[in-house]
C-alpha positions as CSV (number, residue, x, y, z in Angstrom):
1,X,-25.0,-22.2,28.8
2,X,-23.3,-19.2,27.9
3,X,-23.6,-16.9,24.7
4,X,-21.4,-17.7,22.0
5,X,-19.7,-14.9,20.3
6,X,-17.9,-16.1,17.3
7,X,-14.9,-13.9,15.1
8,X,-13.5,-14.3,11.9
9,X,-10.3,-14.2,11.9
10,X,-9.6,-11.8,8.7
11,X,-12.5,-9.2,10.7
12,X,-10.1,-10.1,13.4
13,X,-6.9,-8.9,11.2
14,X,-9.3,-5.5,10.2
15,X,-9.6,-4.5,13.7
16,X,-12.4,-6.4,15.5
17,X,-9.2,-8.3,17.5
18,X,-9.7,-5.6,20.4
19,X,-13.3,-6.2,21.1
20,X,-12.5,-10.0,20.9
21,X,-9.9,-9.7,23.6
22,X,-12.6,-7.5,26.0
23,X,-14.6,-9.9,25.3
24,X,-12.7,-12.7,26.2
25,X,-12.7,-11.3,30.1
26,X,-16.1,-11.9,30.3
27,X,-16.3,-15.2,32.4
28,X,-20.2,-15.5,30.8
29,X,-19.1,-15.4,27.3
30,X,-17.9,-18.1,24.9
31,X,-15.7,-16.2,22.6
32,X,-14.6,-18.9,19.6
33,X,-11.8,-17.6,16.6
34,X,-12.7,-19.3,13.2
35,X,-10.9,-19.0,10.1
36,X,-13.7,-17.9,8.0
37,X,-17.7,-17.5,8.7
38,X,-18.9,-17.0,5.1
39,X,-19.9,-13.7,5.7
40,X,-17.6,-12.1,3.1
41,X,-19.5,-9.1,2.6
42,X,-19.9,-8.1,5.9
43,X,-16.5,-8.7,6.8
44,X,-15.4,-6.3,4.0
45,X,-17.3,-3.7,5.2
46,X,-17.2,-3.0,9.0
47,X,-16.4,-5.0,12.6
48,X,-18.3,-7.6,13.0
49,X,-19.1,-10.9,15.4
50,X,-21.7,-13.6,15.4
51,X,-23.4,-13.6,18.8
52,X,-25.5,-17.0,19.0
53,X,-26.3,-17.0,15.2
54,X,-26.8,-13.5,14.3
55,X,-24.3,-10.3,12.9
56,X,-23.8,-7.8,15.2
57,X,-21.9,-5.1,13.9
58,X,-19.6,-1.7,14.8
59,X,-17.5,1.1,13.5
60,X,-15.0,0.5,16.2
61,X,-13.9,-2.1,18.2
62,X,-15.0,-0.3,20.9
63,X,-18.5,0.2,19.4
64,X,-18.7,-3.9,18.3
65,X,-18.7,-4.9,22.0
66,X,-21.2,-2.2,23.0
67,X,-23.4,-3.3,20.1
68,X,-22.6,-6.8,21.5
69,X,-23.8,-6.5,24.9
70,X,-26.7,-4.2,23.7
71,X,-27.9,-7.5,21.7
72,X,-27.5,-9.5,24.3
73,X,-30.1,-7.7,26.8
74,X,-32.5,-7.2,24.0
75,X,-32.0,-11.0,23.1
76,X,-31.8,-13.0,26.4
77,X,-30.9,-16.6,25.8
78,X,-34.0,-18.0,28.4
């Protein structure tokens, strides 16, 4: 089972669609595009992705999948 990194689509349409599309070359990744995630707030502020439940945030797309992968070796699935 693979993590599952989840976007909104209007973060998408702020800027997080880069790190969505690196992300989307990682074979070990499930990378899923929903219309909205309830997380209105956080969407209005900064980048942001849901990686198996919880927000993981960034300044730049660049810095969302960094922050991503960083939560992913302090948070190992198993």
């Amino acid at each position: 089972m693979n993590p599952i990194i989840e976007f909104c689509v209007s973060n998408l349409a702020s800027g997080s669609e880069k790190a969505k599309e690196i992300l989307e070359q990682d074979p070990n990744l499930d990378v899923i595009e929903y219309g909205c995630l309830s997380y209105c707030g956080q969407c209005f502020e900064s980048l942001y992705a849901l990686v198996n439940g919880d927000v993981v945030t960034g300044e730049t797309a660049e810095e969302l999948v960094e922050n991503i992968y960083s939560y992913l070796e302090e948070n190992p699935m198993f």
